[in-house]
N, C-alpha and C positions, 0 to 999 in steps of 0.2 A: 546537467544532462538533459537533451531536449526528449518531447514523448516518443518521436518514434525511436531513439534510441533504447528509449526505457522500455519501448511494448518489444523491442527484439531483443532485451540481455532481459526477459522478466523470467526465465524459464531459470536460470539462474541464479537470483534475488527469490524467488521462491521458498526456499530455505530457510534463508535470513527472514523475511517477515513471519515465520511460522515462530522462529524462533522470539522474535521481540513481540510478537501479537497471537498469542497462542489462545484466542475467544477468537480469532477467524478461522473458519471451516475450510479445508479444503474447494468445496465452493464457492466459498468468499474469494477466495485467491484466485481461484480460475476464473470468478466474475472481474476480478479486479483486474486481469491481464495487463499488467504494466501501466495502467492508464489513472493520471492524476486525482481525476474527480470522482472514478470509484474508488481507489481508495479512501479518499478523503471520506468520501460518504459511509463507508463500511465502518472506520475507525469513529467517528462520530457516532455509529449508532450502535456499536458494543463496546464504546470505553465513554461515551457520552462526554469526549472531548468537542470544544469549541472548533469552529471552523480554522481558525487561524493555528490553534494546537495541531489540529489536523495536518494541516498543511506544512509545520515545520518536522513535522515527523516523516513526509515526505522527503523533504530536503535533505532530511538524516540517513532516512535512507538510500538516497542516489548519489549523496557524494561519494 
């Protein structure tokens, strides 16, 4: 799924990350608005996954 699809079904997918990443704040979420490299960055710095971890938890989440 490319970003801008993701920053427009994120209102949606909201949910589900609360649910698998429950140390993100609802401001985390809102900061994260659908957009890759926040999240990556958020999940990095309250699960002190690696970049690459990071990044496949992405993919988990938009398929």
């Amino acid at each position: 799924m490319n970003d801008d699809i993701m920053e427009g079904n994120w209102k949606q997918l909201k949910g589900k990350v609360r649910e698998n990443w429950g140390k993100l704040t609802d401001d985390d979420v809102d900061e994260i608005a659908g957009k890759r490299e926040h999240f990556v960055g958020k999940i990095q710095e309250k699960y002190g996954m690696k970049r690459d971890e990071a990044e496949k938890e992405w993919d988990r989440l938009t398929k």
